[in-house]
N, CA, C and O atoms as a GROMACS GRO file, in nm:
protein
  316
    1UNK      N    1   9.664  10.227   9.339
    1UNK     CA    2   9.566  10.134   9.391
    1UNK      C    3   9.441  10.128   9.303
    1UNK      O    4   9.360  10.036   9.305
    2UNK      N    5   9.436  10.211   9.242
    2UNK     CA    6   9.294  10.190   9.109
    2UNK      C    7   9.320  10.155   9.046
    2UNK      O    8   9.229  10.094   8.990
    3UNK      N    9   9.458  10.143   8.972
    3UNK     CA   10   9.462  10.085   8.849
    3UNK      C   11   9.543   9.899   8.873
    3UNK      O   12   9.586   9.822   8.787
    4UNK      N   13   9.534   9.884   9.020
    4UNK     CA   14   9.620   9.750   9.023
    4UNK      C   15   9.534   9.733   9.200
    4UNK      O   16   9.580   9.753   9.313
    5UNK      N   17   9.379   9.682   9.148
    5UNK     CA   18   9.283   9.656   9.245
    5UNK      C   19   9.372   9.535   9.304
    5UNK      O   20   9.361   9.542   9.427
    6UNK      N   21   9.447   9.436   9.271
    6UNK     CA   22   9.474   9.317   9.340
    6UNK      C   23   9.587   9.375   9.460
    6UNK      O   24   9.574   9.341   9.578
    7UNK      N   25   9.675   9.448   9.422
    7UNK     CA   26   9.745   9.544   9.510
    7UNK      C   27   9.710   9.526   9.668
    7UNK      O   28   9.621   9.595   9.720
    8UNK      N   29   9.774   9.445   9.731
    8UNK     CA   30   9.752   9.460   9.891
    8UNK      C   31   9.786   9.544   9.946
    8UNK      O   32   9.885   9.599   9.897
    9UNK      N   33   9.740   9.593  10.050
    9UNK     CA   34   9.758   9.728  10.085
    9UNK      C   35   9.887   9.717  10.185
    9UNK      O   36   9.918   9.830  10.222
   10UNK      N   37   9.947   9.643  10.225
   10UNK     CA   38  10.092   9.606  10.282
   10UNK      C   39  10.165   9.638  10.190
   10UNK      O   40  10.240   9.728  10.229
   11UNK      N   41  10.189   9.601  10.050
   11UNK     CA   42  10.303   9.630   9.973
   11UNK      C   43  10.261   9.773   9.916
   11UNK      O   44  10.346   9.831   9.849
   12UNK      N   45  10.157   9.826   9.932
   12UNK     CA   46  10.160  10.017   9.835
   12UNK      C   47  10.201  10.064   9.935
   12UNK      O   48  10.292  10.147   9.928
   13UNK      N   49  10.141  10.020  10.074
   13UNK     CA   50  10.232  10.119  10.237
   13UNK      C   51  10.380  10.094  10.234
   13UNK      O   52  10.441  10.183  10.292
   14UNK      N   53  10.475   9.975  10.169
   14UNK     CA   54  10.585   9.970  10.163
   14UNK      C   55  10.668  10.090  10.058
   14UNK      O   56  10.768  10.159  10.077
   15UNK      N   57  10.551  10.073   9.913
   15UNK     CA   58  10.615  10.122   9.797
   15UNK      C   59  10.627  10.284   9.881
   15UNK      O   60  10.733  10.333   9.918
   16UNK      N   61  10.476  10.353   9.898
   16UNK     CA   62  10.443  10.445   9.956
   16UNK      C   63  10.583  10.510  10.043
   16UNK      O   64  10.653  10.608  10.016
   17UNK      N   65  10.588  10.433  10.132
   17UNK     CA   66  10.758  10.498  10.232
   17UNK      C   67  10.870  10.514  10.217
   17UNK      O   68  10.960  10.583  10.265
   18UNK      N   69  10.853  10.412  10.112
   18UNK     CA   70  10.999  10.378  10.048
   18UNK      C   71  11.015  10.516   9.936
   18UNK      O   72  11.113  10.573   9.890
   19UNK      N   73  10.937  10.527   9.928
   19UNK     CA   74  10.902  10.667   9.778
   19UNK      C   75  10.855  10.803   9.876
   19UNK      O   76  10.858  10.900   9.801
   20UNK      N   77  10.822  10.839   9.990
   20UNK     CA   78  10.799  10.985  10.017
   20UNK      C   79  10.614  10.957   9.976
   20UNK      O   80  10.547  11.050  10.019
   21UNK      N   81  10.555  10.882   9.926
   21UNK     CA   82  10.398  10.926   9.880
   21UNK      C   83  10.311  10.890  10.029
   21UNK      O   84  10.346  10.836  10.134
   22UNK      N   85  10.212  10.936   9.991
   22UNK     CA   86  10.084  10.929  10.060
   22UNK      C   87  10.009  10.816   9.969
   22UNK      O   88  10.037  10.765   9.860
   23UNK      N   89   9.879  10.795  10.081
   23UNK     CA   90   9.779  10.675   9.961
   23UNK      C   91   9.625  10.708   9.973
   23UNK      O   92   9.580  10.738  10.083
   24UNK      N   93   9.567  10.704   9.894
   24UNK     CA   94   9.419  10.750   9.895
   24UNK      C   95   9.374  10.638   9.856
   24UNK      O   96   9.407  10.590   9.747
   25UNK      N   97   9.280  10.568   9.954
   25UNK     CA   98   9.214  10.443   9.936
   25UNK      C   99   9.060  10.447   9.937
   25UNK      O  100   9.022  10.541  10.007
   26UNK      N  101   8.952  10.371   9.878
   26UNK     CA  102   8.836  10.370   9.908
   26UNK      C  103   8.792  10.315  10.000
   26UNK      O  104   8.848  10.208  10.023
   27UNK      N  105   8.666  10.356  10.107
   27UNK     CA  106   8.685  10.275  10.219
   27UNK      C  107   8.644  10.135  10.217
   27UNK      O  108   8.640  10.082  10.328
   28UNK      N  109   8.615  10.069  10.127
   28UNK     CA  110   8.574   9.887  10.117
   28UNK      C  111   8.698   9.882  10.078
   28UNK      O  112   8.717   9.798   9.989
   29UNK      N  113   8.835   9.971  10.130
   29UNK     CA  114   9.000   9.843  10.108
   29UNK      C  115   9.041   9.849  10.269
   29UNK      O  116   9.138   9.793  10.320
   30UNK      N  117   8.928   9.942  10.348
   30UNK     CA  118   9.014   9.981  10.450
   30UNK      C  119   9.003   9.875  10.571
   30UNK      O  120   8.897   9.817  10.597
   31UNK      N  121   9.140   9.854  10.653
   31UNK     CA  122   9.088   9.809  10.764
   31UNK      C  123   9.152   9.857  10.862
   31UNK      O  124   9.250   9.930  10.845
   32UNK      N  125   9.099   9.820  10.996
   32UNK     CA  126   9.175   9.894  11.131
   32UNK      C  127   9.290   9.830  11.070
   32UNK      O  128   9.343   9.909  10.992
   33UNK      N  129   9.347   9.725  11.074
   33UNK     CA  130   9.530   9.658  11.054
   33UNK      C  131   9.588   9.735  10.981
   33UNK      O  132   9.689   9.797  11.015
   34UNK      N  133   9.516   9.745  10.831
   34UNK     CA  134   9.559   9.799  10.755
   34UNK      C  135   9.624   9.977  10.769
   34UNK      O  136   9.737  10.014  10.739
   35UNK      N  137   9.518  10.058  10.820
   35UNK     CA  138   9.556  10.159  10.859
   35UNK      C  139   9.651  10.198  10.978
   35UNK      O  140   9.712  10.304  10.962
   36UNK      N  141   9.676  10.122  11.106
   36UNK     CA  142   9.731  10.101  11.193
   36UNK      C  143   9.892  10.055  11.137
   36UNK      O  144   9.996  10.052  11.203
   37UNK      N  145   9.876  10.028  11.021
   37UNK     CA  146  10.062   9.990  10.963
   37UNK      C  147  10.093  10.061  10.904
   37UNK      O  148  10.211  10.073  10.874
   38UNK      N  149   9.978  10.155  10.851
   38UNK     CA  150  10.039  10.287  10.753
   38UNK      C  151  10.061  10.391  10.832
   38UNK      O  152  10.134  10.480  10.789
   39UNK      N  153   9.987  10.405  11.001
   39UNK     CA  154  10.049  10.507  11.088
   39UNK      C  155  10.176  10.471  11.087
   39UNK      O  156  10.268  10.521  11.023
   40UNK      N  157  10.176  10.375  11.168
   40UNK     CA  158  10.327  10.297  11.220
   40UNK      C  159  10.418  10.302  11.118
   40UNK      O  160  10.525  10.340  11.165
   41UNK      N  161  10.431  10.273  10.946
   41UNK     CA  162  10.517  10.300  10.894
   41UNK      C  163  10.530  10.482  10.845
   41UNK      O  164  10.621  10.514  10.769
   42UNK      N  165  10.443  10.575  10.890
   42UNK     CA  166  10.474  10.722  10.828
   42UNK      C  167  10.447  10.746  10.710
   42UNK      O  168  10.508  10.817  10.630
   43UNK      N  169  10.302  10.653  10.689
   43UNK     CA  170  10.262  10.655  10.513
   43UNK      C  171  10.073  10.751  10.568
   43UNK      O  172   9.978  10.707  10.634
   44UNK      N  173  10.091  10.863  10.512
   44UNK     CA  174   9.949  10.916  10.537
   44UNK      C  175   9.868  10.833  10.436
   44UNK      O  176   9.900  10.801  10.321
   45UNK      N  177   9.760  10.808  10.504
   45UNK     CA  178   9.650  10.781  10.410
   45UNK      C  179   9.526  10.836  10.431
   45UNK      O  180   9.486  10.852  10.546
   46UNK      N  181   9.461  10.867  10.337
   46UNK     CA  182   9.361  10.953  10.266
   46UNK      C  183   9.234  10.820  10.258
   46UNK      O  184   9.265  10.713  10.207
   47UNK      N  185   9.094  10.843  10.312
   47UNK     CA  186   9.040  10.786  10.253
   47UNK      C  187   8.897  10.822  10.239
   47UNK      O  188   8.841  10.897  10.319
   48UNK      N  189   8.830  10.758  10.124
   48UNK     CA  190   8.731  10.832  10.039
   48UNK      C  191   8.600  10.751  10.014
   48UNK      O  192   8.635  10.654   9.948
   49UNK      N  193   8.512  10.748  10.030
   49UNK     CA  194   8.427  10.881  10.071
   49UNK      C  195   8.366  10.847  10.174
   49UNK      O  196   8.310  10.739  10.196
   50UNK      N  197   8.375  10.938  10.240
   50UNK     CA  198   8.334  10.944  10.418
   50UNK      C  199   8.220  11.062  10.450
   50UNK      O  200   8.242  11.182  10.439
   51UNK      N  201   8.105  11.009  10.488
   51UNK     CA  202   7.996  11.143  10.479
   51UNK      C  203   7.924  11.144  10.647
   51UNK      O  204   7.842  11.207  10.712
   52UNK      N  205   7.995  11.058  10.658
   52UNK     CA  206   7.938  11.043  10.853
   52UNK      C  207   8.067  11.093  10.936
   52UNK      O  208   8.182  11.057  10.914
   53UNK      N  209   8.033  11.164  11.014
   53UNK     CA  210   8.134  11.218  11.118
   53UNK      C  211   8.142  11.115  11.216
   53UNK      O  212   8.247  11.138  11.276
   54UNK      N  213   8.089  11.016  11.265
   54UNK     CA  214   8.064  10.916  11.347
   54UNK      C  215   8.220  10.805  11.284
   54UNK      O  216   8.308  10.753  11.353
   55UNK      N  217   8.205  10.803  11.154
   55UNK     CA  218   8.312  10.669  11.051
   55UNK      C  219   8.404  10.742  11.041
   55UNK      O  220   8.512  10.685  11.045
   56UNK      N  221   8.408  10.906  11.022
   56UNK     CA  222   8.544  10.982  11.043
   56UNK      C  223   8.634  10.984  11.123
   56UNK      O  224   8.756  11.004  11.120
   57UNK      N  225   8.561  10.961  11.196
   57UNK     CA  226   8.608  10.986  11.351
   57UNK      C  227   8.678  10.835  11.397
   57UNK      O  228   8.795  10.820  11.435
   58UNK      N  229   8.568  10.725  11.382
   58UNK     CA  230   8.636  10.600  11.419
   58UNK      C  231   8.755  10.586  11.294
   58UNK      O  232   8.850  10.524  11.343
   59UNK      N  233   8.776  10.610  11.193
   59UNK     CA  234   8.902  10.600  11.072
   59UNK      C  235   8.981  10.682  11.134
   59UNK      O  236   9.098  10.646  11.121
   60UNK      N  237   8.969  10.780  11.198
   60UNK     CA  238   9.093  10.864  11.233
   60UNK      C  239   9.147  10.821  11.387
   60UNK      O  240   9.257  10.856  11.430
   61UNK      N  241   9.063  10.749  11.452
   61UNK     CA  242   9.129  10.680  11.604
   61UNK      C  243   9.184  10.561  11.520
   61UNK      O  244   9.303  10.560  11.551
   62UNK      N  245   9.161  10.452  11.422
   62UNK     CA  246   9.278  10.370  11.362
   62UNK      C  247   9.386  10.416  11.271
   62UNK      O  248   9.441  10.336  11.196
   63UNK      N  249   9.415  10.532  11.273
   63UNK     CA  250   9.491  10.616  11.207
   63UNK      C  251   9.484  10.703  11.034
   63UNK      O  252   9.559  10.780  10.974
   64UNK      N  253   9.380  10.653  11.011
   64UNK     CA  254   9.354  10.759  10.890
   64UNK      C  255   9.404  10.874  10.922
   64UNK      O  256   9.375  10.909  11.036
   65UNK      N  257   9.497  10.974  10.838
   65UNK     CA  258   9.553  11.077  10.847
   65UNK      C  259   9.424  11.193  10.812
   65UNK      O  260   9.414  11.298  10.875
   66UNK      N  261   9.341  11.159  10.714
   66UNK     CA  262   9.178  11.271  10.708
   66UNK      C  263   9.098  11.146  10.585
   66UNK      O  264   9.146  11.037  10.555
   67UNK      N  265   8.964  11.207  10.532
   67UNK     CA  266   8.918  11.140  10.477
   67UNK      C  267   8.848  11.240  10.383
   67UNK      O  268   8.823  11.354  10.422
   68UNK      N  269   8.813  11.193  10.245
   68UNK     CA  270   8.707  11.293  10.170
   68UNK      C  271   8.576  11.253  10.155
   68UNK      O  272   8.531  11.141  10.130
   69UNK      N  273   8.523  11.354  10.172
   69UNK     CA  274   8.362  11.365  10.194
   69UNK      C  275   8.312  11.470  10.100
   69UNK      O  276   8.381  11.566  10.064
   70UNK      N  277   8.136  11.437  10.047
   70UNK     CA  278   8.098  11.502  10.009
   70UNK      C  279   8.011  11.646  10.072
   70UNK      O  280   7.975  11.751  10.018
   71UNK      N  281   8.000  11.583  10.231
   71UNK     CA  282   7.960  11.657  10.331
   71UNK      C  283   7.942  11.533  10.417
   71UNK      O  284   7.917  11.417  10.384
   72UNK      N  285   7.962  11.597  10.555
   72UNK     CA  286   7.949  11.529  10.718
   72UNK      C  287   7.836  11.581  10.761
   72UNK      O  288   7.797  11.696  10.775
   73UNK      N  289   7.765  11.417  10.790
   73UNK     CA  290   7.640  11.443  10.866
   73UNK      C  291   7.685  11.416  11.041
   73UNK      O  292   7.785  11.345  11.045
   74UNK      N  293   7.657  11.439  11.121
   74UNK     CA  294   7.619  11.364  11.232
   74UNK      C  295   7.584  11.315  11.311
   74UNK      O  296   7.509  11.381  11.384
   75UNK      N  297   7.610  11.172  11.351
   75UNK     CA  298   7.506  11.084  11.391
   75UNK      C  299   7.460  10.995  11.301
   75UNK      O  300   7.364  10.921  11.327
   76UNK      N  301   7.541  10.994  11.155
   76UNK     CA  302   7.457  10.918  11.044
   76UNK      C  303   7.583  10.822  11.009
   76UNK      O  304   7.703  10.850  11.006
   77UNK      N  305   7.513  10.692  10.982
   77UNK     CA  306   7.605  10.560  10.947
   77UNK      C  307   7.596  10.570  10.791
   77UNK      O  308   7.498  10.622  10.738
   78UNK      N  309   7.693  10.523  10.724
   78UNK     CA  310   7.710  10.439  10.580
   78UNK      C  311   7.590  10.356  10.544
   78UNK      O  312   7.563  10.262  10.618
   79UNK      N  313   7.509  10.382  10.432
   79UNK     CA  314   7.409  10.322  10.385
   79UNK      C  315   7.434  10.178  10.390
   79UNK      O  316   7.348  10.100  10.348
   0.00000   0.00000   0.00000
């Protein structure tokens, strides 16, 4: 997904299952749909960078499998 930005995130969750991988996305690719089809198809996804426990938390009720952070504040939104 970094090196092929046009990449919709429907066909890397296909390549992704079809292949055994996981996907690590930045969060300006993410959306509830989007993540909600990568539960449903058994594709973990990873996404980066998450520093609010508040956006962790809502990414992981639309199914984000975890997210990377440089540290979790809480109570604090995305600049």
């Amino acid at each position: 997904l970094y090196k092929e930005p046009d990449t919709g995130l429907s066909s890397a969750i296909g390549f992704a299952r079809e292949h055994g991988l996981a996907l690590t996305i930045p969060v300006e690719r993410v959306t509830m749909d989007g993540l909600r089809e990568a539960h449903s198809a058994g594709v973990p996804i990873y996404v980066h960078t998450i520093n609010s426990a508040q956006e962790a938390l809502q990414l992981k009720h639309w199914g984000a499998s975890a997210v990377y952070t440089d540290f979790l504040v809480a109570g604090t939104t995305r600049p």
